[in-house]
N, C-alpha and C positions, 0 to 999 in steps of 0.2 A: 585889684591885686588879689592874687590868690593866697589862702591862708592854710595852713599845715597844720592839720588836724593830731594830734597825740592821744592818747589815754595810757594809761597806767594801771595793771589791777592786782591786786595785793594781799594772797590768801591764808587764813587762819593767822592772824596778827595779835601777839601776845604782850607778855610785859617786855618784851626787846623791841627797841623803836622799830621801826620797817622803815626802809626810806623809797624815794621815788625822784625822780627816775632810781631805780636798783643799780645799787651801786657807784653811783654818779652826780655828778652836778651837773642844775641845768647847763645848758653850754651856750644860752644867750639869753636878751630880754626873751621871753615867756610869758604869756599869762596864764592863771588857774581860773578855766572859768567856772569847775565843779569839783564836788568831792563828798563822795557819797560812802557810808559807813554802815555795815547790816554788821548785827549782832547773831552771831551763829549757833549761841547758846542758849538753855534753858531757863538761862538767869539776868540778873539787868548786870550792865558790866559799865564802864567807865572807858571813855575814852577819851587822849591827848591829841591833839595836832599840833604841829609847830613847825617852822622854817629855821635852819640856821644859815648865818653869811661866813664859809669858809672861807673868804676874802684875807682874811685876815688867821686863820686856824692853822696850824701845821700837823694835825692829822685828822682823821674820818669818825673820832666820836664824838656824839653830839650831846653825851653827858659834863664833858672838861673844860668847857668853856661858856659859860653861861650869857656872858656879854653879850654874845653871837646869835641868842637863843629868842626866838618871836615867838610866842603860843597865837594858835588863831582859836583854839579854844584846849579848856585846859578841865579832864574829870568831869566832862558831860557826861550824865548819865543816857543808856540806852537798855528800851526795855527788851525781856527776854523775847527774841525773834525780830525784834521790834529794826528801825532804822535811822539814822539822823542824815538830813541830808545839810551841809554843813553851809553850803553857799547856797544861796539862792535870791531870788528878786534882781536879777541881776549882777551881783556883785562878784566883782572878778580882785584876782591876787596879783600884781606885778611881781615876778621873781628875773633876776638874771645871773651872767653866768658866776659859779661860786656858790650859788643859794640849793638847798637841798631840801625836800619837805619830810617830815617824819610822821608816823602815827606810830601810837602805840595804845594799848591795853592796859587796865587791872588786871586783867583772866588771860592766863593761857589760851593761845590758839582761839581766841575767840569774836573778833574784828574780820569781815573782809572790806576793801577797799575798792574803791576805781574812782580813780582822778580825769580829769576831762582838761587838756592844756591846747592853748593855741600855738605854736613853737614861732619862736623868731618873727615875732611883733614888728621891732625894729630894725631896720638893716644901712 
């Protein structure tokens, strides 16, 4: 069976979440099987990731409803230039549809992104 390749990439990512897909929820099972974060700055900076399940949410902020709120990691530090690559050894994220993933920053403008998803796992 053939599988549907996606990526996501996500530039100068600051203290505002960024989410992935932009704009949107996945729109089925999904998997995340990467997610890589370079630090753009001079400095070390901190970065959140998390998933929320809109399932249940009646609007798009993912600061008002905390119950809904997964951290896959939360104020990892990353050094100046430097990179965290956040999955690895294998390890992949089941999301489906309703689920949205967020990054964000301590620092302005200073995260980029690129997510690597299998779309529509299940059917």
């Amino acid at each position: 069976m053939a599988q549907n390749f996606r990526r996501y990439a996500l530039r100068s990512i600051g203290t505002t979440a960024a989410d992935a897909p932009d704009g949107t929820d996945f729109n089925s099972y999904d998997t995340i099987i990467g997610i890589h974060l370079a630090n753009r700055t001079t400095n070390m900076v901190k970065a959140t990731v998390f998933i929320t399940d809109y399932n249940n949410d009646s609007d798009d902020d993912p600061t008002d409803n905390a119950a809904n709120t997964y951290y896959l990691i939360k104020d990892a530090p990353i050094a100046a230039g430097g990179a965290l690559q956040l999955m690895d050894g294998g390890a992949k994220v089941v999301v489906q549809d309703g689920d949205r993933l967020w990054i964000q920053s301590d620092t302005a403008n200073s995260i980029d992104a690129w997510v690597s998803v299998v779309d529509a796992i299940s059917t």
